[in-house]
MIBAZA-480499 format. One line per field, with one value per atom (N, C-alpha, C): atom name; residue in three letters; x negated, y negated, z negated. Coordinates in steps of 0.1 Angstrom, whole numbers, plus 5000, padded with zeros to 4 digits. Atoms other than C-alpha are relative to their C-alpha. Example, Ala and Ser with C-alpha at 12.3 -4.5 7.8 and 13.67 -1.06 7.14 Angstrom:
! residues 2
name	c(N|CA|C|N|CA|C)
resn	c(ALA|ALA|ALA|SER|SER|SER)
px	c(4991|4877|4991|5009|4863|5008)
py	c(5012|5045|4988|5011|5011|4989)
pz	c(5000|4922|5000|5000|4929|4992)
//
This chain:
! residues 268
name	c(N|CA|C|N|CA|C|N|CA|C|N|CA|C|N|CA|C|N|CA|C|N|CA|C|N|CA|C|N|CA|C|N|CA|C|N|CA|C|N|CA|C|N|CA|C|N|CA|C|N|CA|C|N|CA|C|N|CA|C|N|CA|C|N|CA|C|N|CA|C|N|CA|C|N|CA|C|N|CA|C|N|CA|C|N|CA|C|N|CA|C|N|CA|C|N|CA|C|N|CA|C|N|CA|C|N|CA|C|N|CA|C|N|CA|C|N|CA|C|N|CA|C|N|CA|C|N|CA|C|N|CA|C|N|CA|C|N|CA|C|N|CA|C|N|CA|C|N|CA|C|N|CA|C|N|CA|C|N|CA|C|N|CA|C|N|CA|C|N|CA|C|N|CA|C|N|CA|C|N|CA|C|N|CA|C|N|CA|C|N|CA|C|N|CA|C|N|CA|C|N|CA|C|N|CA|C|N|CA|C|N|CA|C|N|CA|C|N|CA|C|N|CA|C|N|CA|C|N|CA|C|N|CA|C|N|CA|C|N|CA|C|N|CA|C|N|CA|C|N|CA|C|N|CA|C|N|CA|C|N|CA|C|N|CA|C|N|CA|C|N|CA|C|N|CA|C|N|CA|C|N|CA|C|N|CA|C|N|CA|C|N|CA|C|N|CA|C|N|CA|C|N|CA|C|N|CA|C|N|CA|C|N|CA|C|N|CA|C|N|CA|C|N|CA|C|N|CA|C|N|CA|C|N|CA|C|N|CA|C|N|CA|C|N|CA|C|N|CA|C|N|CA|C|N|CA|C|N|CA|C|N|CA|C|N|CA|C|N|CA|C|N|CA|C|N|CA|C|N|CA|C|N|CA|C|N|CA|C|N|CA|C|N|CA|C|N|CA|C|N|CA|C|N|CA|C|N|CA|C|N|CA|C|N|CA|C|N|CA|C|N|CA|C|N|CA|C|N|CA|C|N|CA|C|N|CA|C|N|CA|C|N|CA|C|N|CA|C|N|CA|C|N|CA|C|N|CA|C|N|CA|C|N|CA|C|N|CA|C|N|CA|C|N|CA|C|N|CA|C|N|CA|C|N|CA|C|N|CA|C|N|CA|C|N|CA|C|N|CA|C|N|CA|C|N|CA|C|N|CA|C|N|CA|C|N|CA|C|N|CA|C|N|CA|C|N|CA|C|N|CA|C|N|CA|C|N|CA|C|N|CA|C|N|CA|C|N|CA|C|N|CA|C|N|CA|C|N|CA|C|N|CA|C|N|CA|C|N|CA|C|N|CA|C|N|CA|C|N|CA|C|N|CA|C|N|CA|C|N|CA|C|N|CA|C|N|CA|C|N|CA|C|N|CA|C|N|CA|C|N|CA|C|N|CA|C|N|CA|C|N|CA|C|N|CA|C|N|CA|C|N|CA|C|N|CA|C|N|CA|C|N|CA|C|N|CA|C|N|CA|C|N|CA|C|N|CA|C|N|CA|C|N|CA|C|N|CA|C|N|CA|C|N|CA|C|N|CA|C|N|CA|C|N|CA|C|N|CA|C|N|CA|C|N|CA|C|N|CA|C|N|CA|C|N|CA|C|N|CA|C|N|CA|C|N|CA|C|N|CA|C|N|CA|C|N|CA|C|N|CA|C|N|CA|C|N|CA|C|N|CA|C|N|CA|C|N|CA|C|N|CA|C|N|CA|C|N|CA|C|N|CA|C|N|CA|C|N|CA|C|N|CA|C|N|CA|C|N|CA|C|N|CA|C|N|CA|C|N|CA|C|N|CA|C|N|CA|C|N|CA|C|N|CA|C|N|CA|C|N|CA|C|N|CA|C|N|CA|C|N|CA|C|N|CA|C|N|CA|C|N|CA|C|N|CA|C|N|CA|C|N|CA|C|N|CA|C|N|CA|C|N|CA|C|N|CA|C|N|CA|C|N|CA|C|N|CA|C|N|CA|C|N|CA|C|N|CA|C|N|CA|C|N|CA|C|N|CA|C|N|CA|C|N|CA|C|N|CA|C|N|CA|C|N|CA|C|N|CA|C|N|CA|C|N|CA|C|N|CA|C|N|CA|C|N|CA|C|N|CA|C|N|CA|C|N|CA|C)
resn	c(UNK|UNK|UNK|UNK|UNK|UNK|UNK|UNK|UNK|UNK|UNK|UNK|UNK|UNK|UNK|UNK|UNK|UNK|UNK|UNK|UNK|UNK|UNK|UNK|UNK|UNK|UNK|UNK|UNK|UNK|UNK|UNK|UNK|UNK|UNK|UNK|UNK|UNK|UNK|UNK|UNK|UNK|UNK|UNK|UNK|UNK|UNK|UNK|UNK|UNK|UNK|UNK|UNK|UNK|UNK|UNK|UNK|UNK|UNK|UNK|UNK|UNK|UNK|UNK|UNK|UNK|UNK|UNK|UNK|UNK|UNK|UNK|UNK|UNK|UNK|UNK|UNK|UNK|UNK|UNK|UNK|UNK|UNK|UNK|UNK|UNK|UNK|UNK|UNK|UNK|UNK|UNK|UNK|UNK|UNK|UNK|UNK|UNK|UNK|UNK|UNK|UNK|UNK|UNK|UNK|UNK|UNK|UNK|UNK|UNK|UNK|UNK|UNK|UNK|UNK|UNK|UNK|UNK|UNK|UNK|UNK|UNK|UNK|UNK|UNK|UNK|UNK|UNK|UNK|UNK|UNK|UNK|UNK|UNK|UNK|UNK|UNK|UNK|UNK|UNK|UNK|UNK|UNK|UNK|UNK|UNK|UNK|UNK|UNK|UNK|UNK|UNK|UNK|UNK|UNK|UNK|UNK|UNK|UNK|UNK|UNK|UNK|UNK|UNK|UNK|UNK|UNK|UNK|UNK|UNK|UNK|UNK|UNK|UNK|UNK|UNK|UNK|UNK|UNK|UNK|UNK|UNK|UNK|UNK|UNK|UNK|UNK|UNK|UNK|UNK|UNK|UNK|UNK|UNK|UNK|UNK|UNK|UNK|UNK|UNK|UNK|UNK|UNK|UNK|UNK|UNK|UNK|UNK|UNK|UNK|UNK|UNK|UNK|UNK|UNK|UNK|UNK|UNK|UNK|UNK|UNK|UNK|UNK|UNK|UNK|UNK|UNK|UNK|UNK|UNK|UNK|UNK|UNK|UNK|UNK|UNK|UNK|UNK|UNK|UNK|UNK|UNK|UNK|UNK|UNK|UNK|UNK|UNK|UNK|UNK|UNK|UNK|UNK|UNK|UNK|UNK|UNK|UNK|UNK|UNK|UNK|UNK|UNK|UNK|UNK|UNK|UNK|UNK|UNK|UNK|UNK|UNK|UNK|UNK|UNK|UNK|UNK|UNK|UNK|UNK|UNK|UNK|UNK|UNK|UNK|UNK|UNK|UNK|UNK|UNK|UNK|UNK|UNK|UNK|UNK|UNK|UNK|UNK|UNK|UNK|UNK|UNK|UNK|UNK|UNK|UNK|UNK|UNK|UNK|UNK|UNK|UNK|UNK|UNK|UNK|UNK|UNK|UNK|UNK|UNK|UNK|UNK|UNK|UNK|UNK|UNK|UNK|UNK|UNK|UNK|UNK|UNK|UNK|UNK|UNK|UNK|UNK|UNK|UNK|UNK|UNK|UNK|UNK|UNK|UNK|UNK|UNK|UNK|UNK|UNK|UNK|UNK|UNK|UNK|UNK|UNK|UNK|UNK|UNK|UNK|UNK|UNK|UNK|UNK|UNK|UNK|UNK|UNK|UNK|UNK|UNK|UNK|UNK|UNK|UNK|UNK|UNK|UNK|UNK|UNK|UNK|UNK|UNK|UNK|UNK|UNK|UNK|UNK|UNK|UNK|UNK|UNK|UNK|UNK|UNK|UNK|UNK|UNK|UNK|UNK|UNK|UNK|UNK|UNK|UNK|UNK|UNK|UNK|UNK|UNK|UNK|UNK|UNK|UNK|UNK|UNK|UNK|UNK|UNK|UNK|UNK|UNK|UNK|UNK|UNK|UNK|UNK|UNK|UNK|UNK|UNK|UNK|UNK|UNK|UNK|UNK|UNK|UNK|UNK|UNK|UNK|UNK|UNK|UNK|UNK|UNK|UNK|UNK|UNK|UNK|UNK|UNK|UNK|UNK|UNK|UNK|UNK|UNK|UNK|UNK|UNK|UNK|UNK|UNK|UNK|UNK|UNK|UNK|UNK|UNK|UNK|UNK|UNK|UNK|UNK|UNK|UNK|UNK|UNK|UNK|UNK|UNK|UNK|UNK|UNK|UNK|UNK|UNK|UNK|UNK|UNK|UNK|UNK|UNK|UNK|UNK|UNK|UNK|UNK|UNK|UNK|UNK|UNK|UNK|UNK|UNK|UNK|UNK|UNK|UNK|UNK|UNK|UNK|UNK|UNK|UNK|UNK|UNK|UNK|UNK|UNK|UNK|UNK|UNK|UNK|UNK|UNK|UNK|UNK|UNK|UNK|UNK|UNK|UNK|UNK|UNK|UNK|UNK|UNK|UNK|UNK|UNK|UNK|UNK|UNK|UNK|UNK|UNK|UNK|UNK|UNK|UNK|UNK|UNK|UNK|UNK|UNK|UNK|UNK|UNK|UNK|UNK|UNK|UNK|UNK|UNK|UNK|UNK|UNK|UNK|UNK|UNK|UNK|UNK|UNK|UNK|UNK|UNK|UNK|UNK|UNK|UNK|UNK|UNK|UNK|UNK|UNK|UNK|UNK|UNK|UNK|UNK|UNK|UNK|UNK|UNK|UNK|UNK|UNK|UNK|UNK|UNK|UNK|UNK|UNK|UNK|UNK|UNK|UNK|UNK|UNK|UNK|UNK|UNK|UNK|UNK|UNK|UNK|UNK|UNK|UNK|UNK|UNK|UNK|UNK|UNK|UNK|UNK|UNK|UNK|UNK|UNK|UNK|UNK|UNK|UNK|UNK|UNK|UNK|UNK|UNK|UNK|UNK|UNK|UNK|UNK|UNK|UNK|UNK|UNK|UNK|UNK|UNK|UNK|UNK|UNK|UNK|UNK|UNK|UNK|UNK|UNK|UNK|UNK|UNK|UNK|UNK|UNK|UNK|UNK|UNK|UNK|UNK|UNK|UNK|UNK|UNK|UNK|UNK|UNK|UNK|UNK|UNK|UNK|UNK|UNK|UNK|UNK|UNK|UNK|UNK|UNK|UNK|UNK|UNK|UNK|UNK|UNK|UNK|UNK|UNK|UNK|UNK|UNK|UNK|UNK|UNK|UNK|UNK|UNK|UNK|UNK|UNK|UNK|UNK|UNK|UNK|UNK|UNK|UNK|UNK|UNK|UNK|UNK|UNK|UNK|UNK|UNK|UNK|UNK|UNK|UNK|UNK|UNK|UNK|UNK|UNK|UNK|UNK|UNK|UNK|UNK|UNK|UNK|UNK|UNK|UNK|UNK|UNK|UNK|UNK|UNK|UNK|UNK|UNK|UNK|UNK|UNK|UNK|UNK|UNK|UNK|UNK|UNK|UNK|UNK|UNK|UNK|UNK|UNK|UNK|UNK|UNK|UNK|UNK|UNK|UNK|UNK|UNK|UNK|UNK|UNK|UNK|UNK|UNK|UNK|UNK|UNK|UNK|UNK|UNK|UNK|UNK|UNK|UNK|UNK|UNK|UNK|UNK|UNK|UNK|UNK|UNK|UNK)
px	c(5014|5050|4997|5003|5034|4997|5009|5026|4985|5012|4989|4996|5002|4965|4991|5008|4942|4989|5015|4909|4992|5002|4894|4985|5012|4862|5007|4995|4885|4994|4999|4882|5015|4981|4916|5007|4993|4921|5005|5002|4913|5018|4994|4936|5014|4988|4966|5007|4994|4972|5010|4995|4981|5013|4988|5005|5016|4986|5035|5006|4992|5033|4998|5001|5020|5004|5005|5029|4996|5002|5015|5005|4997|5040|5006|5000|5044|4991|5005|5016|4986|5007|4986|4987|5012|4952|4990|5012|4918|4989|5014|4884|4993|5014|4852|4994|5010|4831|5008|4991|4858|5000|5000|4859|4981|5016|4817|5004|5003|4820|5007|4989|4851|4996|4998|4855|5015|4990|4874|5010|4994|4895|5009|4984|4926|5005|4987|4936|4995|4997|4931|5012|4987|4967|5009|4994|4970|4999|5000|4972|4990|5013|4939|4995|5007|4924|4993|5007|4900|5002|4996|4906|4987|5012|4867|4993|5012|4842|4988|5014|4814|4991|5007|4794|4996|5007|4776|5015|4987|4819|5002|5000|4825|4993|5009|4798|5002|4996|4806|5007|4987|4842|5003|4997|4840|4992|5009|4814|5005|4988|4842|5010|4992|4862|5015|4996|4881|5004|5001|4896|5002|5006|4889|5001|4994|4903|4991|5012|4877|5007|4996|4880|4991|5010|4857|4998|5002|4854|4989|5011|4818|4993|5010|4792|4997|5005|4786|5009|4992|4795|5007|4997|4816|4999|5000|4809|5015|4988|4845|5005|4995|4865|5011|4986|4897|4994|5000|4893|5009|4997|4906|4994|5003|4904|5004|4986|4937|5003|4998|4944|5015|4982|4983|5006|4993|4992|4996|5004|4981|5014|4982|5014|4993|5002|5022|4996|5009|5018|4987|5014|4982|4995|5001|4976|5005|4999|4993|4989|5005|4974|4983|5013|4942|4997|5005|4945|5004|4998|4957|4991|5013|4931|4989|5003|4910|4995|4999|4921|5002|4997|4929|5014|4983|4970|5006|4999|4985|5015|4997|5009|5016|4985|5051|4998|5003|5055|5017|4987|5096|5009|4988|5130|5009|4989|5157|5012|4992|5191|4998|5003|5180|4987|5016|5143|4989|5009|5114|4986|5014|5078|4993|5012|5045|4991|5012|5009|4996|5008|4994|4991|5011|4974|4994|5003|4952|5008|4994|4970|5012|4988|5002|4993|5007|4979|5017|4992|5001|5017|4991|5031|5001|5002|5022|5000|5004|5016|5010|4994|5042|5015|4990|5065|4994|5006|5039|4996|4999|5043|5013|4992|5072|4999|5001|5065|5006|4998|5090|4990|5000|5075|4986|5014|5042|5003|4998|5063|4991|4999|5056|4990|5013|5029|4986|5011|4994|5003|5001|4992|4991|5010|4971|4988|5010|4933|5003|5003|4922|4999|4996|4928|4984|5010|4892|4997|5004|4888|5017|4990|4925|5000|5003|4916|4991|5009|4887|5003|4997|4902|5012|4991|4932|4993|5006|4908|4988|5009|4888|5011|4987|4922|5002|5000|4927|4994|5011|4896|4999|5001|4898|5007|4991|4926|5009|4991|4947|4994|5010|4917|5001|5000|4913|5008|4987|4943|5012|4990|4970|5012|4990|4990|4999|5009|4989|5013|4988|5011|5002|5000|5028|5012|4987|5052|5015|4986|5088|5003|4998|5102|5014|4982|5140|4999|5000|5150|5010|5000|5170|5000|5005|5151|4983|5014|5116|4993|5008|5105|4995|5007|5082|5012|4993|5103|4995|5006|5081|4989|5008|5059|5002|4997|5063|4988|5003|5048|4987|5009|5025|4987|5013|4995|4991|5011|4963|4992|5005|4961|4991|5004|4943|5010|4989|4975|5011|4998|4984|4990|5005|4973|5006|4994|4992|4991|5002|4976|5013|4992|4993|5010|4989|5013|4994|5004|5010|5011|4989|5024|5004|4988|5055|4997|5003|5052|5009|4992|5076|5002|4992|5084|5005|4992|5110|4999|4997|5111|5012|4988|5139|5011|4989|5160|5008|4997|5163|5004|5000|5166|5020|4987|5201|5007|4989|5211|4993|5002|5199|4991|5015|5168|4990|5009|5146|5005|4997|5166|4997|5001|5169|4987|5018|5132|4994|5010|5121|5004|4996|5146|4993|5006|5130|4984|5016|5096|4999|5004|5098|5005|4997|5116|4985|5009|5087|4985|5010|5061|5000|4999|5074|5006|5001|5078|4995|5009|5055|4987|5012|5027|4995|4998|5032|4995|5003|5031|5011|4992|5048|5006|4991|5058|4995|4997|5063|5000|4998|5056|5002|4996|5067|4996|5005|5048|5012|4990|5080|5001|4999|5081|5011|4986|5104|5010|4989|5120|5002|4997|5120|5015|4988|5160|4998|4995|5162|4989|5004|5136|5001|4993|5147|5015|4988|5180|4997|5004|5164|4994|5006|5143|5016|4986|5178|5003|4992|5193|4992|5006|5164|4994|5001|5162|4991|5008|5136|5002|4996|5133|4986|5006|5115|4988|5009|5077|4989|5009|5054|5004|4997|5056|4997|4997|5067|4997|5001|5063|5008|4988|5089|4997|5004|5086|5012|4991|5102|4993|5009|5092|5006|4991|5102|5003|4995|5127|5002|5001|5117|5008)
py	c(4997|5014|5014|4984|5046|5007|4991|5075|5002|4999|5085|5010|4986|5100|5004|4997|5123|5011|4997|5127|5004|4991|5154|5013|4995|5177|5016|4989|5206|5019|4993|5242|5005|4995|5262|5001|5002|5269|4995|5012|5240|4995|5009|5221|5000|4998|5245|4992|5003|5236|4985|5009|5204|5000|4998|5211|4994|5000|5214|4987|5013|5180|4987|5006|5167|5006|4995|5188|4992|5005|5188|4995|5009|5177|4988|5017|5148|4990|5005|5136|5008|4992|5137|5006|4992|5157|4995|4999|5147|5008|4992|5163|4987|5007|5141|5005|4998|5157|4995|5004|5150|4986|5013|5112|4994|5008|5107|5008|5005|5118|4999|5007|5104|4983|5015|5067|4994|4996|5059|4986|5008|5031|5000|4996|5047|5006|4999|5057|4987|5006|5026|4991|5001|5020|5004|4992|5046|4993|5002|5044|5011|4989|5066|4997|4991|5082|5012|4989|5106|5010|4995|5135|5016|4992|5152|5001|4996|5171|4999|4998|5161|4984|5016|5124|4995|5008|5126|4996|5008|5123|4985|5013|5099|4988|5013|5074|4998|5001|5079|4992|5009|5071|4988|5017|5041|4992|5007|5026|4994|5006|5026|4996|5004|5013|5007|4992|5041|5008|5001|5043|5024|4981|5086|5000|4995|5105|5013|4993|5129|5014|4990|5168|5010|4990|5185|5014|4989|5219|5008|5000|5223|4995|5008|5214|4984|5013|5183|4990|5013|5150|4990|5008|5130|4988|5013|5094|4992|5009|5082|5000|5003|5063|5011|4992|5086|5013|4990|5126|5007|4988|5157|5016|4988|5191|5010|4992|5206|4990|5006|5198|5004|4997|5213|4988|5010|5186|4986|5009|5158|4995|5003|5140|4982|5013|5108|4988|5009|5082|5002|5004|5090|4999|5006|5085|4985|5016|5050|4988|5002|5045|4997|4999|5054|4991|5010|5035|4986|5014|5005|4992|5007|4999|4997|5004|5005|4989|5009|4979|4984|5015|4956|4995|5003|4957|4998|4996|4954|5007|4990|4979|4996|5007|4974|5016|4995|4994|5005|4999|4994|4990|5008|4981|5002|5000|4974|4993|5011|4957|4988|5011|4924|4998|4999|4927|5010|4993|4945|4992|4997|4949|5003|5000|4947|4994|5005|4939|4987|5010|4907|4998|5007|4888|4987|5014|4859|4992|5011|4840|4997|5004|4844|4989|5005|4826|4985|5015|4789|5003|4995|4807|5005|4992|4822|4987|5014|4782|4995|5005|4771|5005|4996|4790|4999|5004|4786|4982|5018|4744|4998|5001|4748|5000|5001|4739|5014|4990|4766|5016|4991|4795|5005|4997|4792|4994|5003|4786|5016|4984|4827|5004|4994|4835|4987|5009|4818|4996|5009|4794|5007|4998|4800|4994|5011|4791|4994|5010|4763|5009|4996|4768|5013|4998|4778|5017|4991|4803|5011|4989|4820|5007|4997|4823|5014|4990|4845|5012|4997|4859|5015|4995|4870|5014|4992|4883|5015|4987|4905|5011|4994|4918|5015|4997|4928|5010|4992|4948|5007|4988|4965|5009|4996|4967|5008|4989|4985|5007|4989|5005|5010|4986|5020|5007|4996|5024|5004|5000|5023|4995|5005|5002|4985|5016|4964|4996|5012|4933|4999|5002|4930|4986|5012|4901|5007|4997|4902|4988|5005|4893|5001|5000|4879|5006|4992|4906|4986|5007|4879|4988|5008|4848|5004|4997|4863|4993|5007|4843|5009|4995|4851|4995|5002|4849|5002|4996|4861|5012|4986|4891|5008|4989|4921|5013|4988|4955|5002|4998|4972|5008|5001|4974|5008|4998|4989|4991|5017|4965|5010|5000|4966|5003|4996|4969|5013|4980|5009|5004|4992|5027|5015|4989|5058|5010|4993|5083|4997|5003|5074|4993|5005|5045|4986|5014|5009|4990|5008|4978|4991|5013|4957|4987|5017|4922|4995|5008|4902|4981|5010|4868|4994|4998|4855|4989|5016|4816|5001|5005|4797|5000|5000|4791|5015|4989|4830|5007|4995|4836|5000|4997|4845|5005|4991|4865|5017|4986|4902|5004|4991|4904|5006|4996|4907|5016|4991|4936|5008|4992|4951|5003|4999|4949|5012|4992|4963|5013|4983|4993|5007|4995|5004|5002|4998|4998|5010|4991|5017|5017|4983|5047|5004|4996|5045|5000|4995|5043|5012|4989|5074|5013|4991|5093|5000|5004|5082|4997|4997|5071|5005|4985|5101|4991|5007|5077|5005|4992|5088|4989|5011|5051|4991|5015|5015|4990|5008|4991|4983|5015|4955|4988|5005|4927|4984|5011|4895|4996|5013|4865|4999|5000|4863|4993|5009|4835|4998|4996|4842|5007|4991|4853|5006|4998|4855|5016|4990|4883|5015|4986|4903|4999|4994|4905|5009|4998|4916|5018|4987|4945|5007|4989|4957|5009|4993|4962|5010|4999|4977|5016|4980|5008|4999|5002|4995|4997|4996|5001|4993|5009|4979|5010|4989|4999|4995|5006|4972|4985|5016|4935|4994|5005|4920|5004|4989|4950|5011|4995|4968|5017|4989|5007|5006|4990|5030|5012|4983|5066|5001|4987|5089|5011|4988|5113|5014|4988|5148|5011)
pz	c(5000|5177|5005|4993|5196|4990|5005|5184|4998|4997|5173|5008|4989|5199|4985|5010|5173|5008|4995|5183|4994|5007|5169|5001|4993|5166|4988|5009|5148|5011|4994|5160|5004|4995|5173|4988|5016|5138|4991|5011|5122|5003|4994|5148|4999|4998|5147|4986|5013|5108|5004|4998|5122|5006|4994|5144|4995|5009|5120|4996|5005|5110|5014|4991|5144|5014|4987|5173|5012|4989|5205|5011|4985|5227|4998|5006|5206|5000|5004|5199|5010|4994|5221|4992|5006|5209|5007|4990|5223|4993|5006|5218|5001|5004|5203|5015|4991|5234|5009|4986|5260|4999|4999|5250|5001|4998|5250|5016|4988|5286|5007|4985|5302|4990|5003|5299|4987|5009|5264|5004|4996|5280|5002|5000|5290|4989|5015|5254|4990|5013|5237|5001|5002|5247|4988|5004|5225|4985|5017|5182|4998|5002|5181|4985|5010|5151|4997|4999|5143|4992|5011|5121|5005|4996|5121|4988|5011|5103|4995|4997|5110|4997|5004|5097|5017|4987|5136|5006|4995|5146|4991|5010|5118|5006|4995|5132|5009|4983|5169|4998|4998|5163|4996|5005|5138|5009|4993|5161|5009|4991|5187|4995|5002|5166|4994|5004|5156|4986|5015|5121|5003|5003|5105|4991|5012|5084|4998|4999|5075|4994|5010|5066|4999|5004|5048|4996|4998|5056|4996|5002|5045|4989|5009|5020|5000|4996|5038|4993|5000|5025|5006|4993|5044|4996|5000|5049|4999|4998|5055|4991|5013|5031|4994|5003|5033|5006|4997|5034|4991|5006|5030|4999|5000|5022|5006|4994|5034|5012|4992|5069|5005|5002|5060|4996|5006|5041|5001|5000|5059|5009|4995|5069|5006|4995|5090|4993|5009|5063|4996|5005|5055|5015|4984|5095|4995|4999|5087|4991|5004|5060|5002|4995|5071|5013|4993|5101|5002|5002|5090|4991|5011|5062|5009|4992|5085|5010|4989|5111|4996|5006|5081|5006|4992|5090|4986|5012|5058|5002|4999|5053|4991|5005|5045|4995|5009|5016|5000|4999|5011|5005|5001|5017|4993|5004|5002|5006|4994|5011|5008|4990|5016|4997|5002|5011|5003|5001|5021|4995|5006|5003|5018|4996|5019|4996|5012|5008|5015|4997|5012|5011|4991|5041|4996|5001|5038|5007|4993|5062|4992|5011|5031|4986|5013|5010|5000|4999|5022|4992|5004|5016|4986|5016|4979|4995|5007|4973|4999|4997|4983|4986|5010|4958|4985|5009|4930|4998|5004|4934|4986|5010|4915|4989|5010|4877|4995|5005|4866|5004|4996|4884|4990|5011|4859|4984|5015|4827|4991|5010|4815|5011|4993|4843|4999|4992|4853|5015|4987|4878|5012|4988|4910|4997|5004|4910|5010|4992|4929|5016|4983|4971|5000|4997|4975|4995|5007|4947|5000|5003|4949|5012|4982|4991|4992|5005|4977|4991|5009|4949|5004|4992|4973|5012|4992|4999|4996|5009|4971|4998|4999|4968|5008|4985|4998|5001|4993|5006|4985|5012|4967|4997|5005|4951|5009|4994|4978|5008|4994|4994|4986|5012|4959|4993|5011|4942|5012|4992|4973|4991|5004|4954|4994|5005|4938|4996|5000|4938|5016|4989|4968|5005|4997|4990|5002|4995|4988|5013|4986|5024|4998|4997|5028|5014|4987|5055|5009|4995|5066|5012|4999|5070|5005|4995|5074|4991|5007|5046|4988|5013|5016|4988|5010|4985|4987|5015|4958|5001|5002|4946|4991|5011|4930|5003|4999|4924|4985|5015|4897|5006|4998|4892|4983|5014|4865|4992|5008|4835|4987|5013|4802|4992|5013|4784|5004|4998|4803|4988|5007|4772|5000|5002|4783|5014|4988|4812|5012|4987|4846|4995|5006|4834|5007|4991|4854|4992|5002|4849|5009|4994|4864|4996|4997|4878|5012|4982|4900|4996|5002|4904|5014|4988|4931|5000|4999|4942|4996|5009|4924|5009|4994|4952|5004|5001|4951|4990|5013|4915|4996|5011|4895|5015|4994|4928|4998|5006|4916|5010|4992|4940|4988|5010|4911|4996|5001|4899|5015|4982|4936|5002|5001|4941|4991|5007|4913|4991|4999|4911|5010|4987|4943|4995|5001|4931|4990|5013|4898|5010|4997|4924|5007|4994|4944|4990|5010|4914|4994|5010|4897|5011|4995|4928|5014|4996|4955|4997|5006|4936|4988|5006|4910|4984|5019|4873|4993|5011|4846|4995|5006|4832|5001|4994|4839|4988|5013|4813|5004|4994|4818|4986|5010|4795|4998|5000|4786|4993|5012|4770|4989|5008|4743|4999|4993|4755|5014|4978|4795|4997|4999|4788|5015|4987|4823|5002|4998|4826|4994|5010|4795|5010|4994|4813|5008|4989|4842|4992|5004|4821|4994|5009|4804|5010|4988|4837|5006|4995|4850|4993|5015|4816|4995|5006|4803|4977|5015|4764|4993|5008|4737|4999|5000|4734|4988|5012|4712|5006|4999|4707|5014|4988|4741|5008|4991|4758|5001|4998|4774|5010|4998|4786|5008|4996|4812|5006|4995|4816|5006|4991|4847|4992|5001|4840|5010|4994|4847|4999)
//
């Protein structure tokens, strides 16, 4: 995938901050005025993004289609969903981020061995069904709603939950096979009663189960919750007869916290 071009209404100042994490002879630079009067056609080859100050940039650019990362330098309020304040510490992932939400891409999160993470598309809905036919896989979870309402349900998703939070339930993928295999990742429940504290969710189709994906998965996830998305502890909610998943929490360092609730703080 190309580099982004970043199209910009910064001054020399603003622009240089950037540099460090983008140089210029990497990554090209445009100006907001230089694109209203050349023809913007030859860079949408490019992976363009905006990174401007200004709401009259903001509107130009989304107009064309152009996902913006806004930075507010001024009193003014920026319209765009994603800003900053510091144009130091704006690194390549929030460029991916920003323009993938955006574009509506959904966004691969991690890997592991034989698995990578990413968030949900509608078009996975067939595939989420397909492993939720299985009687077992809703002994200790809820079922799916009905097609109509989990489509919807899925698609509120989508456009909320990882716009607002940057994090959720997401698909495990056999690196493999290419196939869906299950879902994992954490998420903000009613039963976090601690500051910055989420909770763990996976479940893996059967024909994948008792080979240590679950484990695999969701060592990766708890590294990337407790130092990526900066939580302090992981709480995991298990049936008292799901052996299979208490095993899974042992291995995993999870420690008994309240009735069938299981706890792992980051160690600092």
């Amino acid at each position: 995938m190309s580099k982004f071009a970043i199209v910009n209404d910064l001054d020399r100042e603003e622009e240089s901050r950037l540099y460090e994490e983008f140089p210029p002879d990497e990554y090209k630079y445009l100006k907001v005025a230089d694109l209203i009067n050349m023809s913007w056609q030859p860079f949408f080859d490019d992976r363009l993004i905006g990174i401007v100050k200004s709401n009259d940039s903001i509107a130009l650019l989304e107009a064309h289609g152009i996902a913006v990362l806004g930075y507010e330098s001024t009193d003014e309020l920026l319209t765009s969903f994603y800003v900053t304040e510091d144009l130091s510490v704006v690194e390549l992932r929030d460029l991916e981020i920003v323009y993938s939400r955006f574009h509506n891409i959904p966004l691969e999160i991690l890997q592991t061995d034989r698995c990578k993470l990413r968030e949900h598309t509608l078009e996975d809905y067939s595939a989420i069904a397909k492993i939720y036919d299985d009687e077992s896989m809703t002994k200790y979870i809820e079922p799916l709603f009905e097609p109509k309402e989990e489509k919807e349900y899925l698609k509120n998703y989508i456009d909320t939950i990882y716009k607002l939070f940057g994090y959720g339930l997401w698909l495990i993928i056999d690196k493999a096979s290419g196939e869906v295999i299950g879902r994992a990742g954490v998420e903000m429940k009613e039963s976090c009663i601690e500051d910055k504290q989420v909770e763990l969710s996976y479940q893996v189709k059967k024909a994948f189960q008792n080979k240590g994906i679950a484990t695999e998965v969701c060592l990766s996830i708890i590294d990337y919750t407790f130092n990526t998305i900066g939580k302090d502890s992981v709480i995991a909610r298990v049936d008292e007869d799901n052996e299979a998943s208490i095993k899974v929490i042992n291995k995993l360092g999870f420690e008994p916290y309240k009735d069938g609730v299981y706890i792992k703080r980051k160690q600092f």
